[in-house]
VOPAPA-628018 format. One record per residue (C-alpha): x, y, z; residue in three letters. Coordinates in steps of 0.02 Angstrom, whole numbers, padded with zeros to 5 digits, always signed. Each point is the difference from the previous one (the first is absolute). Example, Ala and Ser with C-alpha at 12.3 -4.5 7.8 and 13.67 -1.06 7.14 Angstrom:
<pts>
+00615-00225+00390ALA;+00069+00172-00033SER;
</pts>
This chain:
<pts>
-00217+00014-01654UNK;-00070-00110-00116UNK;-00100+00199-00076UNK;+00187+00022-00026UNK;+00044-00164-00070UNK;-00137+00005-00121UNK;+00017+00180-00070UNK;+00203-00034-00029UNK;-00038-00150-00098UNK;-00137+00113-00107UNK;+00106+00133-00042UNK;+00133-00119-00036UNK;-00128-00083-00136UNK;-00052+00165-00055UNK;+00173+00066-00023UNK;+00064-00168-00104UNK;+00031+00027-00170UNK;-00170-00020-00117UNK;-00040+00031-00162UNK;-00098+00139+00016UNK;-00089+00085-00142UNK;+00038+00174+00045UNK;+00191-00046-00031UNK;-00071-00059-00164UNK;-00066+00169-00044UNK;+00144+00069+00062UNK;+00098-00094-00113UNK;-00125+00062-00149UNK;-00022+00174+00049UNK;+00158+00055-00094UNK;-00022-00094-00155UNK;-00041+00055-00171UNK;-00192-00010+00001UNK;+00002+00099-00192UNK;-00155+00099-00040UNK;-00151+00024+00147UNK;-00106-00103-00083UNK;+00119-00133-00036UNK;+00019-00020+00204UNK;-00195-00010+00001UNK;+00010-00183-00029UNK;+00116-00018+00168UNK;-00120+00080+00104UNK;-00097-00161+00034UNK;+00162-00085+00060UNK;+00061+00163+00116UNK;-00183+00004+00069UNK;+00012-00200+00058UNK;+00174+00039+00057UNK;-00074+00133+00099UNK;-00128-00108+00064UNK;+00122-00122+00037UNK;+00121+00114+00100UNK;-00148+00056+00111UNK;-00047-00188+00015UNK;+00151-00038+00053UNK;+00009+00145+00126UNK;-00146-00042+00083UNK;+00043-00183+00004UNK;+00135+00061+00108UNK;-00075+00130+00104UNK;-00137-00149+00035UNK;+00112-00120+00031UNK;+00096+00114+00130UNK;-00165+00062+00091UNK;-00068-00183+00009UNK;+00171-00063+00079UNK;+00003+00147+00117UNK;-00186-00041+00039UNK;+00040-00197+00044UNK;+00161+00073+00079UNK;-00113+00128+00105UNK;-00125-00131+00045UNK;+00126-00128+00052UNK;+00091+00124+00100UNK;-00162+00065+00086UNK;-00037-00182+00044UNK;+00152-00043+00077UNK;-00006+00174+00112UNK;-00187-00025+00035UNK;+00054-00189+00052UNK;+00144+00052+00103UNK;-00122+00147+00087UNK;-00124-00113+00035UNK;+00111-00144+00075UNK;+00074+00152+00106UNK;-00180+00019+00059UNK;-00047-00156+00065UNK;+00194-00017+00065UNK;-00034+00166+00112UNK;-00156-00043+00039UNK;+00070-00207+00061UNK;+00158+00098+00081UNK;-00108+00131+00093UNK;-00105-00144+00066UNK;+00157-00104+00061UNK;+00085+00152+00065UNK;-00146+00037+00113UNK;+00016-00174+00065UNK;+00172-00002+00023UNK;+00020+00141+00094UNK;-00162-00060+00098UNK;+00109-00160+00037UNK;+00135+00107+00045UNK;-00097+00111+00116UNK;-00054-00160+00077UNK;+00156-00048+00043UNK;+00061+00159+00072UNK;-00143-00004+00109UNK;+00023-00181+00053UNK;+00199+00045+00022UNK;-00038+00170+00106UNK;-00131-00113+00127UNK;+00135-00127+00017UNK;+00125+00148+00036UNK;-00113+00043+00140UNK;-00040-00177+00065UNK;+00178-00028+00006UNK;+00036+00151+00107UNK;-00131-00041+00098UNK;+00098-00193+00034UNK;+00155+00105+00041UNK;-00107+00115+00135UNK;-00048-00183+00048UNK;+00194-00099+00006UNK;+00058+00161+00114UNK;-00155-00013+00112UNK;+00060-00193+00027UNK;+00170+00056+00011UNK;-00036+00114+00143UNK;-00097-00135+00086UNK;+00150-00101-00011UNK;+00117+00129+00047UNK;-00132+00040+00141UNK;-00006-00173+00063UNK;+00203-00033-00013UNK;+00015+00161+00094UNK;-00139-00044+00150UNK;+00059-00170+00006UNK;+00175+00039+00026UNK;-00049+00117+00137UNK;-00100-00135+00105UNK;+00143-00132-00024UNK;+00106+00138+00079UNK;-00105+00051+00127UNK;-00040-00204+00047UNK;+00187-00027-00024UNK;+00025+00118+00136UNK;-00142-00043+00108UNK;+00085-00175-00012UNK;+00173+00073+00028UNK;-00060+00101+00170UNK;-00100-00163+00064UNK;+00171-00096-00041UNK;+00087+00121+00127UNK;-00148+00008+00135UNK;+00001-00220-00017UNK;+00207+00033+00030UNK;-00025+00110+00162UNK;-00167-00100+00065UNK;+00113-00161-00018UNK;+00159+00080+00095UNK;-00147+00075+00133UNK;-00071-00203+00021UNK;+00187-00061+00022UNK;+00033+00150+00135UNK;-00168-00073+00064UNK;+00035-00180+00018UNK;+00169+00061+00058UNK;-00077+00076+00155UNK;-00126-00148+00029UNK;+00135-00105-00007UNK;+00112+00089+00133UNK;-00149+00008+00122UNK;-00049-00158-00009UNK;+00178-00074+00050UNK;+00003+00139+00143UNK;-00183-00072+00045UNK;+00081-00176-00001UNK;+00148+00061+00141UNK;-00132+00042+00130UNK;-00058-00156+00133UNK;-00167-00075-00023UNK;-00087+00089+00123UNK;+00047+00182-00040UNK;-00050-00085-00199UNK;-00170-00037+00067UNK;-00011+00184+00072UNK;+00037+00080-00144UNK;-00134+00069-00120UNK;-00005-00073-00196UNK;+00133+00051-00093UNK;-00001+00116-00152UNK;+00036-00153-00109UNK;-00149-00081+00087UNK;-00109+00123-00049UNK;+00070+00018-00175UNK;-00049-00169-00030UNK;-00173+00025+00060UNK;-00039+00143-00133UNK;+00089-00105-00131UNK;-00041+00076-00180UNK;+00114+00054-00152UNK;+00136+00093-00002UNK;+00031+00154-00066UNK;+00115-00060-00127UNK;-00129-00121-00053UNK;-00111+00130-00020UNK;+00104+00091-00110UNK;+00059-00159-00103UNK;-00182-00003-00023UNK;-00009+00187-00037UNK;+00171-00048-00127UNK;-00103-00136-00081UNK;-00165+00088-00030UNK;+00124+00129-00099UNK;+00079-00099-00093UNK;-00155-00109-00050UNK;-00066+00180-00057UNK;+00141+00025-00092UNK;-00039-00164-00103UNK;-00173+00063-00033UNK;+00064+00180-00055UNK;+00122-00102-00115UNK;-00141-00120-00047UNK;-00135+00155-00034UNK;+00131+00123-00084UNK;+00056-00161-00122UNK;-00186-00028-00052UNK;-00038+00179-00014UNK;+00177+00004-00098UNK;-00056-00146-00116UNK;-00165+00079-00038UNK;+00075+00171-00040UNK;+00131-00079-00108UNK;-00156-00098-00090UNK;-00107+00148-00030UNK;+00178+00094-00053UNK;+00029-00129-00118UNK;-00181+00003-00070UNK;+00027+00196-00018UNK;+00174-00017-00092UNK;-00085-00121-00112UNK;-00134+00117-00031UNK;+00111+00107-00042UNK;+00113-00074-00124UNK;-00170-00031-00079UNK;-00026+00165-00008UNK;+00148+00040-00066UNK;+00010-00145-00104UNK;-00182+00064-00097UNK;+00069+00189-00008UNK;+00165-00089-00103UNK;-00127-00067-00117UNK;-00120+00139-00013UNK;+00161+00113-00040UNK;+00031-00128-00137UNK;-00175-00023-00061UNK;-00017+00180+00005UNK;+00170+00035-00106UNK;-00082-00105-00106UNK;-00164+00085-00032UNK;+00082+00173-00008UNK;+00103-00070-00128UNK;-00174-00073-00101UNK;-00066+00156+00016UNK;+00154+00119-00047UNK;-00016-00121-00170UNK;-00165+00005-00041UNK;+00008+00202+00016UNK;+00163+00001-00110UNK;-00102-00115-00128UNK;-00151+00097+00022UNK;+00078+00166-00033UNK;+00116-00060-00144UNK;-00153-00089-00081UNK;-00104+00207+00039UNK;+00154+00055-00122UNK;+00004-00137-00118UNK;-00216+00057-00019UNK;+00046+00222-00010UNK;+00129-00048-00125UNK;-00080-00115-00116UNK;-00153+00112+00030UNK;+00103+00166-00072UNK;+00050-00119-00140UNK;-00152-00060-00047UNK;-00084+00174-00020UNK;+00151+00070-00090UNK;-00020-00148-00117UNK;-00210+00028-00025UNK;+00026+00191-00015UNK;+00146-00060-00147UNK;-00095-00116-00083UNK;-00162+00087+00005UNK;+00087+00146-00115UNK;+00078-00124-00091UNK;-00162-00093-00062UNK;-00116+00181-00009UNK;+00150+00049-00118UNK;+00004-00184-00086UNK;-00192+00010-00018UNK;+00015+00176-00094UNK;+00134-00050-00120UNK;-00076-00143-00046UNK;-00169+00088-00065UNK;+00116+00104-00068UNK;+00076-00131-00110UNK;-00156-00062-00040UNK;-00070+00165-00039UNK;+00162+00024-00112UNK;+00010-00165-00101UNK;-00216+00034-00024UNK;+00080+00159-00068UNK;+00116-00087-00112UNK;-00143-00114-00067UNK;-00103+00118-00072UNK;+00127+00083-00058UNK;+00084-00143-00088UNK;-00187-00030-00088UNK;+00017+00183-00047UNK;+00149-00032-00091UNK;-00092-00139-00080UNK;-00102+00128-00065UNK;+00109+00091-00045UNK;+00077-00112-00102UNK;-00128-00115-00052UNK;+00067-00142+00028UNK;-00095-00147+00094UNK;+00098-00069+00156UNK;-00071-00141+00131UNK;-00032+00118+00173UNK;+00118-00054+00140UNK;-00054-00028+00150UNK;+00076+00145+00101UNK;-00105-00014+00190UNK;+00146+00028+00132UNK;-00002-00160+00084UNK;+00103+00000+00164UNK;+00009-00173+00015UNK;+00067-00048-00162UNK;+00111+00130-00006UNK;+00072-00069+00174UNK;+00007-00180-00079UNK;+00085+00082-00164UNK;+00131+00083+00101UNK;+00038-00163+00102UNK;+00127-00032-00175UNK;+00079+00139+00028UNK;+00089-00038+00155UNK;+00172-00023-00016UNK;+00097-00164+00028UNK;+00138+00063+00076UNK;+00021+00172+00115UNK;+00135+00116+00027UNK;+00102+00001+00138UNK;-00075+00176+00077UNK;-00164-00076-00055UNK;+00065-00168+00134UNK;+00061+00093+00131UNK;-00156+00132+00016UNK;-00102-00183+00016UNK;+00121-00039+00115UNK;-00018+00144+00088UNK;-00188-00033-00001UNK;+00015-00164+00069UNK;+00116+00027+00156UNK;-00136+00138+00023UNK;-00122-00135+00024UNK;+00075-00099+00100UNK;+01289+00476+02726UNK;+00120+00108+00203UNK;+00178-00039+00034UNK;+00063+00042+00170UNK;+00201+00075+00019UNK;+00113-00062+00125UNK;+00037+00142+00113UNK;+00200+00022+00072UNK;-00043+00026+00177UNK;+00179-00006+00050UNK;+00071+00143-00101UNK;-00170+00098+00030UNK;+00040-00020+00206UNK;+00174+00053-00031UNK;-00056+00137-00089UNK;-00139+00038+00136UNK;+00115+00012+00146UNK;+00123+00098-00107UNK;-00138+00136+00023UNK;-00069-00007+00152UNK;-00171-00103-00058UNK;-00059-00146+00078UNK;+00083-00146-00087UNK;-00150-00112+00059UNK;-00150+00119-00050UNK;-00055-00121-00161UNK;+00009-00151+00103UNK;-00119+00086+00138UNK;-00105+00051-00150UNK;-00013-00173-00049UNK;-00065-00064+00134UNK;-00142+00119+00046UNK;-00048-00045-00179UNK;-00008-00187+00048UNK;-00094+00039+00175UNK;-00108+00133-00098UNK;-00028-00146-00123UNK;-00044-00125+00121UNK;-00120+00112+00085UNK;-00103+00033-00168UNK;-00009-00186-00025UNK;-00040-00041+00187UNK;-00133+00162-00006UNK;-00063-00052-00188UNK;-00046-00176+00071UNK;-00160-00017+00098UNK;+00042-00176+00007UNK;+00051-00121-00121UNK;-00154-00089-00057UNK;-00060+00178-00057UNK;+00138+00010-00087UNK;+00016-00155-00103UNK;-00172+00021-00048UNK;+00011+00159-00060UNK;+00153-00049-00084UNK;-00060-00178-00072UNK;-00182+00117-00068UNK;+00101+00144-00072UNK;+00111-00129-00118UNK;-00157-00093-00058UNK;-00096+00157-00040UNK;+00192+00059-00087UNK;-00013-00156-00068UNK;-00176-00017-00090UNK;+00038+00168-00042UNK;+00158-00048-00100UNK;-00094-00154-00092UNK;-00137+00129-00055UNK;+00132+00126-00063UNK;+00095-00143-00083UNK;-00191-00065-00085UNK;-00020+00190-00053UNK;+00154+00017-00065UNK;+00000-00176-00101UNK;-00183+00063-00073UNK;+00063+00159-00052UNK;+00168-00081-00094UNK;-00120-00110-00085UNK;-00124+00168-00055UNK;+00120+00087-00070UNK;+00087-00171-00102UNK;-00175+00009-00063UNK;+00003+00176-00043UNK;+00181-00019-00086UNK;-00090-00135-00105UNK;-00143+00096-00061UNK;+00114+00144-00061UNK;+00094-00129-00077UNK;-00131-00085-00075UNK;-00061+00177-00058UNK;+00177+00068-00091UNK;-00039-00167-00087UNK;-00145+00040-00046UNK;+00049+00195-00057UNK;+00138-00071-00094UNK;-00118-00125-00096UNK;-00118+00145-00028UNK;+00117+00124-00078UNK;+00086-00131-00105UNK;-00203-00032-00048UNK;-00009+00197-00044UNK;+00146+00004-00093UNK;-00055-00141-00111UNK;-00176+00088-00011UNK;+00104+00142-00045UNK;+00120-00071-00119UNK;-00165-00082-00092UNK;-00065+00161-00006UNK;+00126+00090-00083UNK;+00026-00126-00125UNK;-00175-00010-00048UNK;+00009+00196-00022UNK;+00176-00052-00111UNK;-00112-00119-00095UNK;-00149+00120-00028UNK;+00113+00122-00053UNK;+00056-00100-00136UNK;-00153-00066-00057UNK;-00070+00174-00010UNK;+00151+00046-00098UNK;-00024-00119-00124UNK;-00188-00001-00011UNK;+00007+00184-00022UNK;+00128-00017-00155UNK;-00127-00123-00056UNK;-00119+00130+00004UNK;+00115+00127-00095UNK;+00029-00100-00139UNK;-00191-00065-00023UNK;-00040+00202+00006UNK;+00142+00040-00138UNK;-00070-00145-00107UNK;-00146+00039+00018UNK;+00041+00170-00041UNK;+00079-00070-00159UNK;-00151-00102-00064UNK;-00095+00150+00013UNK;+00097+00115-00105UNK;+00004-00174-00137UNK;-00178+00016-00006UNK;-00017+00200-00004UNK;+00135+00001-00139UNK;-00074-00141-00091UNK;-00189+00058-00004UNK;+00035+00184-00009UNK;-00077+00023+00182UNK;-00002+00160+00088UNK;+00160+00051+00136UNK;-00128+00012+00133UNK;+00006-00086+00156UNK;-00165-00068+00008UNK;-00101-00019-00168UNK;-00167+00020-00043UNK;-00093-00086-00128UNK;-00081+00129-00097UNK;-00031-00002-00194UNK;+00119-00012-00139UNK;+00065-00157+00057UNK;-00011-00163-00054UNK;-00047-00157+00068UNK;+00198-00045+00016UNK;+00023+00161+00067UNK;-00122-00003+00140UNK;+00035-00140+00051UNK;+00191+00038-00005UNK;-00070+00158+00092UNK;-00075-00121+00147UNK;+00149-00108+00018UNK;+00118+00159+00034UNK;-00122+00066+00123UNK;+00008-00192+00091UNK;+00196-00004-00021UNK;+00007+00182+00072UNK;-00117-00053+00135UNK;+00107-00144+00052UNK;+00138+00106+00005UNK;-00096+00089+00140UNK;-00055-00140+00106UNK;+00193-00073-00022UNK;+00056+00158+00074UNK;-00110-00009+00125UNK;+00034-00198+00042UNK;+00196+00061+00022UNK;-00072+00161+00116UNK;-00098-00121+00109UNK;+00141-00099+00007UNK;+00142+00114+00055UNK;-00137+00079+00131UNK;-00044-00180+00054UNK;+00220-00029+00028UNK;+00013+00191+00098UNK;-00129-00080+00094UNK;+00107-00149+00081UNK;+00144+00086-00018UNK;-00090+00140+00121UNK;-00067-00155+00107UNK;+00150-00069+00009UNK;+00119+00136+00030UNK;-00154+00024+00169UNK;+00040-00203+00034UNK;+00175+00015+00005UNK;+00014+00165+00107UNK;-00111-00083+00132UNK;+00095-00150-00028UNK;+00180+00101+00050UNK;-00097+00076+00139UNK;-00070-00200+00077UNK;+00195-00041-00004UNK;+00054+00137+00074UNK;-00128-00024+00139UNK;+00047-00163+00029UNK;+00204+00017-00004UNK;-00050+00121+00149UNK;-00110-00110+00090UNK;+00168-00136-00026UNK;+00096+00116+00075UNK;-00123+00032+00139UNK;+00005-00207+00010UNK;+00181-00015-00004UNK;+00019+00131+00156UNK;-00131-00106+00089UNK;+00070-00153-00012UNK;+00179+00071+00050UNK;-00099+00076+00170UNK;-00072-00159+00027UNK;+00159-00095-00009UNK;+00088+00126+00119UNK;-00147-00023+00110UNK;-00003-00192+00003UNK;+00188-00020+00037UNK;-00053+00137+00171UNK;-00142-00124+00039UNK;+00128-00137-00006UNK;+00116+00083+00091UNK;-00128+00065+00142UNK;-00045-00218-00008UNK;+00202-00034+00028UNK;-00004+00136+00149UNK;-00161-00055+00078UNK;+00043-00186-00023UNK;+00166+00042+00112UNK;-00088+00090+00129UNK;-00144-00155+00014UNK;+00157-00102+00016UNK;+00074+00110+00151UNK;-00169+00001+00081UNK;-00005-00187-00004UNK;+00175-00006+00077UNK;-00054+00121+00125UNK;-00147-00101+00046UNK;+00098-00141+00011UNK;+00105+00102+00122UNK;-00142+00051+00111UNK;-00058-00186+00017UNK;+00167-00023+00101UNK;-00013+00176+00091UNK;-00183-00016+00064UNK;-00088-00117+00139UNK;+00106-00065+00144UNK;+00176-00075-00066UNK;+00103-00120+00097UNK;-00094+00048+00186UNK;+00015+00220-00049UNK;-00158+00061+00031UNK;-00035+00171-00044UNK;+00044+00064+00206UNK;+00163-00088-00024UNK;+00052+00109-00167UNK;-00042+00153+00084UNK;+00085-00054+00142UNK;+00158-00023-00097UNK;-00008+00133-00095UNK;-00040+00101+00184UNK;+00167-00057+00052UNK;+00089+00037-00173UNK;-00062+00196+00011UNK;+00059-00027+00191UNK;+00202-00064-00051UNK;+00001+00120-00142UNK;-00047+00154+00114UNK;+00136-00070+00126UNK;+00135+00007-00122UNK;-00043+00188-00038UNK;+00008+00019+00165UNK;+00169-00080+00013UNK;+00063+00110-00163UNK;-00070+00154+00091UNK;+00105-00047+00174UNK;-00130-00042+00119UNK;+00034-00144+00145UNK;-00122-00130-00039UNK;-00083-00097+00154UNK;+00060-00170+00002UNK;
</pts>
């Protein structure tokens, strides 16, 4: 941009209005100039005006290829800069890439083992659960079994006591019939049963089974005592396992959240990486386009300015031929084409002020720069309807109920017991469970890939837009440097017109005045004088700068086809990058509107799976109540109940069908 800046501002200077000496000559061509030799003493003055006008024109054309040259190198600079910082940016982002995605590898692999250590402490909590349930269900058995052991010994120390009362009852009666008899029948008579009772005195039966009673019921304190401290230890270890646990799942939280993070670190430093690639391939293309311009432009500048100085060495000798010619004495000017000076001589000639096209084309240059519902049935109306025609009124009813026995059968066939069942229950929710966390984890990680992705094509329609808008400009500068060449050219080839016609002019002066011969090209041959000859030489050096000024305007308008060619290549491969990249915006836009359909189905599939964690939960809770022994139901009992259930409901069919049912 600042190639652009610097090549307005030129052709602004070069277009101001000057004094030049060809508009002199203009303004002299038409005049009376009287007889040919009369002019002759003008010829001197036309020559340095000449001189002067091609001075002047190389001044400019100096001036212009030195400010394009700083322009060039500046602008070559600044790309090589911005290239190199792009390097060592790629080469810092590649290296911190690799290390965040190390880090974030890390972390996945840290978050997977704690994924399996944690399913690992749930195989663990439902071991100790089944010990637990195990224990509760044994130790409710052997308080039944002792409770009835103590029950039955209850009833035998009942009948033994009523036995020992029948007993003493007896002993009693026969010892006040013993007491009737005289004294010496007494003596006859052998001991008495009570006699020899109390010889083999020992306990009693019901002392034996008191004993029996107590010896129960002391084991029942030690089962009590033993199943408490097993109890207690279980409900340590369980509590040592949930801990664990919530660890567990406490560390997978944060590794989900230090892992968000990292993907996040790592989904910038690719966007950065890959705008900073684009930021290099563009200012790359730039750079050689500008090289490949201003190495023309300075092989062309380097041409034309030997040419100039070729030209104005022309002009010397022939303005010491006219010396000659007209022997006069004259101090030699100094006519060496000096770039330099010429650049510091056209420095006055830049305007004060601009126009306002001139303005806005800097302008231009500078912002370049920058659910199941159930119906109620009528059964009354369908019965009326049913007896109406002959049809069982009951038969749904009777269907109804096999259903329920058929039902209760399934369940009381599906249960091997109920232990087996609550495990398998309690194991399948945790593994449904775990399972829904990990889908929920996957889900959250891809939500947060494809917000990533959104971002990158975001961040790269930025960057297209930036880089067309940059193409344009290039474009636009271009163009107006093909404007501003064009009207150099223009000028510089009027130039060239009117220093051939007055040229043209001061030869026919000098042929009319010295009588010279109408040839092109003269020879000096005999018969002529001095004045002559050397009049002879000065029209051969005019004629041959005619030539070379020709040729100066042919270089130049094959130098112009040249960028104009170049250019015209620039800005079709130009239309053909922005065309590229409005489809690869389009091709960005589409993605990002398939990733944003397919984030708000992640978040959706989250919303679902978060309900269905939240029903497996409740259904655990459920189960806690369900399984184990509640309030003195063992597993026998339920079955039991649900024996005589299937029983009632197969005597009511039986009822509906008109059997007599045994009482």
């Amino acid at each position: 941009m600042k190639l652009f800046s610097a090549v307005v501002a030129i052709s602004m200077a070069v277009e101001s209005p000057q004094d030049s000496p060809l508009s002199f000559l203009q303004t002299k061509e038409d005049s009376p100039s009287g007889s040919a030799c009369a002019a002759l003493k003008n010829l001197d003055g036309t020559i340095s005006n000449l001189i002067a006008a091609v001075k002047m024109e190389g001044r400019e054309a100096a001036l212009i290829a030195k400010t394009k040259g700083d322009a060039c190198s500046d602008s070559k600079k600044e790309k090589t800069d911005i290239i190199e910082k792009s390097k060592r940016a790629i080469s810092q982002l590649t290296n911190d890439l690799k290390d965040a995605e190390g880090q974030a590898k890390d972390t996945a692999n840290n978050l997977q083992k704690t994924k399996t250590e944690i399913v690992d402490a749930d195989h663990e909590v439902g071991k100790i659960e089944k010990l637990i349930t195990a224990r509760e269900q044994r130790f409710t058995k052997d308080q039944k079994e002792i409770n009835k052991g103590i029950s039955e010994l209850r009833k035998s120390i009942n009948e033994a006591r009523k036995a020992a009362a029948k007993k003493e009852e007896s002993l009693a009666q026969m010892q006040a019939m013993q007491a009737l008899l005289p004294e010496q029948r007494q003596s006859q008579t052998p001991p008495s049963f009570l006699q020899t009772q109390s010889k083999m005195k020992g306990p009693s039966e019901v002392e034996i089974l008191e004993g029996k009673m107590k010896t129960m019921e002391k084991n029942m304190e030690d089962v009590k005592v033993a199943f408490d401290k097993k109890m207690d230890q279980l409900s340590d270890t369980k509590k040592a396992a949930d801990r664990r646990k919530r660890t567990l799942e406490g560390r997978i939280a944060r590794y989900n959240e230090v892992l968000a993070q990292k993907e996040e670190r790592v989904a910038q430093l690719k966007r950065e990486l890959g705008n900073t690639k684009r930021t290099k391939g563009l200012t790359e293309t730039l750079l050689s386009t500008t090289e490949d311009e201003c190495d023309q432009f300075s092989d062309t500048a380097k041409i034309a300015s030997n040419d100039y100085s070729d030209l104005l060495k022309e002009y010397a000798k022939a303005k010491k031929q006219l010396a000659s010619v007209l022997s006069s004495s004259f101090i030699e000017e100094d006519l060496e084409f000096d770039t330099h000076s010429f650049v510091q001589e056209s420095s006055e000639t830049q305007p004060a002020q601009m126009s306002d096209s001139d303005a806005e084309l800097l302008q231009v240059a500078n912002r370049a720069e920058m659910g199941v519902s159930l119906e109620s049935s009528q059964t009354a109306a369908t019965q009326a309807a049913a007896q109406a025609s002959g049809i069982d009124p009951m038969a749904d009813v009777k269907r109804m109920i096999e259903g329920f026995i058929g039902a209760l059968k399934a369940e009381s066939a599906s249960e091997s017991g109920m232990g087996d069942w609550c495990d398998k229950q309690k194991d399948k929710n945790r593994r449904e469970s775990r399972e829904g966390k990990d889908q929920i984890d996957l889900l959250q990680a891809e939500i947060r890939g494809r917000k990533a992705a959104v971002q990158q094509l975001k961040d790269n329609l930025r960057l297209m837009d930036e880089e067309i808008a940059e193409m344009r400009s290039e474009q636009n500068r271009v163009t107006q440097e093909m404007i501003d060449a064009e009207k150099r050219l223009s000028k510089v080839t009027e130039n060239h017109k009117m220093m051939d016609k007055i040229l043209g002019r001061v030869v026919t002066t000098l042929r009319e005045c010295l009588d010279l011969p109408g040839t092109s090209l003269l020879q000096v041959g005999t018969g002529l004088t001095s004045k002559q000859s050397s009049a002879v030489d000065l029209v051969n050096q005019l004629i041959n700068i005619q030539k070379k000024t020709k040729s100066l305007t042919s270089k130049a308008n094959a130098g112009h086809q040249g960028r104009v060619s170049k250019a015209k290549d620039l800005q079709a491969a130009t239309d053909k990058a922005i065309a590229a990249r409005k489809r690869e915006m389009q091709d960005a836009n589409m993605g990002i509107a398939e990733n944003t359909d397919m984030i708000a189905e992640a978040k959706d599939n989250v919303k679902g799976k978060t309900i269905e964690m939240e029903q497996v939960v409740t259904f655990m809770d459920n189960l806690a109540q369900q399984c184990g022994p509640q309030l003195g139901n063992t597993f026998e009992e339920v079955q039991e109940r649900r024996k005589n259930e299937i029983e009632s409901l197969q005597d009511a069919l039986k009822v509906l069908e008109g059997e007599d049912i045994p009482v």
